[in-house]
C-alpha positions, 0 to 999 in steps of 0.5 A: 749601221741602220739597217732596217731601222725606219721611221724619222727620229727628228731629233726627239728622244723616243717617248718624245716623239710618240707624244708629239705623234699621238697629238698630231694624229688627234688634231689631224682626225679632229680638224682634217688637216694641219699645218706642219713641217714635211718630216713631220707630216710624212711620219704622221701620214704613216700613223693615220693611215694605220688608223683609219686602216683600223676604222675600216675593220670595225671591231673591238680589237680595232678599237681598242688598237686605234684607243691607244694611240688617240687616247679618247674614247670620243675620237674613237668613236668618230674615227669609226663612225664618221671618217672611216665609212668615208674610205669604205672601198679605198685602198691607202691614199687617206691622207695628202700632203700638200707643199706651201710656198713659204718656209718657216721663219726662224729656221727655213723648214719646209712646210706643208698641210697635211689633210685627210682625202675624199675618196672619188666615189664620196666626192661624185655621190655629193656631187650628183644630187647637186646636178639633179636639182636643176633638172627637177626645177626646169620642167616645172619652170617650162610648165609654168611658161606653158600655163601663162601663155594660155592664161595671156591669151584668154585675158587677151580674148577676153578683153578684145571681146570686151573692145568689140562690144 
């Protein structure tokens, strides 16, 4: 019986499938997103989330945890600085998986991307200063509009003096 036994065994021997998740989870955290079959990614999604879970703790247990799953101390480092600031508030949802159309040729395994998420707040706060930019630029240009009409209409007195004379 397999009562309280999670996690997919992917007909992989134990020490198989740790290796083959440690890489997936660096070349997840490295790329953002990858390419795989859906068992997998599910599997993987549970490892990441873990990851970046730690990330937003922030301490030294933290960093030695996240060390020993990703193996280098430059993906520790920008698993802490870079992507989990990016999840600061959130509570899980950090990765999504995203069904592709096509199976795999060979064996018709279904495939999927696996991608890191942006939180809503991260993705309004790029887009804000986007939408200010016009704004800032169409006054002035209204200025400028304003300006030419009074310099048009002193060129235009100015020359009709000079027809009058």
């Amino acid at each position: 019986m397999r009562h309280r036994k999670s996690g997919r065994k992917l007909n992989r021997s134990n020490t198989h499938r740790a290796a083959m998740f440690k890489n997936m989870a660096r070349a997840l955290l490295t790329y953002e997103q990858i390419r795989t079959t859906e068992p997998k990614a599910k599997e993987l999604r549970r490892i990441v989330d873990k990851l970046i879970t730690l990330a937003l703790r922030n301490d030294l247990h933290a960093r030695r945890q996240a060390y020993k799953v990703l193996g280098s101390h430059q993906m520790v480092q920008r698993l802490f600085d870079e992507i989990g600031p990016r999840f600061e508030g959130g509570k899980g949802g950090y990765t999504r998986i995203i069904k592709l159309s096509q199976p795999r040729k060979g064996d018709c395994a279904p495939m999927v991307i696996i991608a890191l998420t942006r939180l809503a707040a991260d993705a309004q706060a790029e887009e804000a200063p986007a939408k200010e930019e016009p704004k800032k630029v169409a006054p002035k240009k209204e200025a400028e509009k304003k300006a030419e009409p009074a310099e048009e209409k002193a060129e235009e007195a100015a020359s009709e003096d000079k027809a009058e004379d």
